[in-house]
C-alpha positions, 0 to 999 in steps of 0.5 A: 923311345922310338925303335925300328922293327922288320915287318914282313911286307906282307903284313905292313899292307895289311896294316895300311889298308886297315890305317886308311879305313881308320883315318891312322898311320901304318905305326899307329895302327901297328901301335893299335893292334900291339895294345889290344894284343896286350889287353886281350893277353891280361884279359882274355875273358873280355871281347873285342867290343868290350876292350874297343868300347873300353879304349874308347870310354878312356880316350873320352876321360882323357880329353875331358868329354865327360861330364858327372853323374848325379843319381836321381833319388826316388820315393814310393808314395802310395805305391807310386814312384816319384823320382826327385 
């Protein structure tokens, strides 16, 4: 659902200079300082770079770029460990 908002002016261009640096529209970006506003609400133990790297990580499960971990096992032989 799209909704019309007013924004001072001031804070649009703002808005737009950090867009173009991110390669997004002015909403997008607006749409992306909202979200990390929600997170850092309901988690404001949690750093910038956490929530960015989180985002992130996220968005690459999403478009299916992951692939599965397969732990290795290791064995001690004689004080020596070998990874199988």
């Amino acid at each position: 659902m799209a909704t019309s908002v007013r924004l001072d002016d001031s804070f649009v261009e703002e808005a737009q200079v950090y867009a173009e640096a991110a390669r997004r529209s002015v909403p997008k970006q607006i749409e992306h300082w909202a979200e990390i506003g929600r997170i850092v609400e309901d988690n404001a133990d949690l750093s910038y770079e956490f929530i960015k790297d989180a985002l992130l990580a996220t968005a690459e499960i999403n478009a299916g770029r992951t692939s599965t971990y397969v732990r290795r096992k290791s064995t001690v032989r004689n004080n020596t460990v070998t990874n199988v």
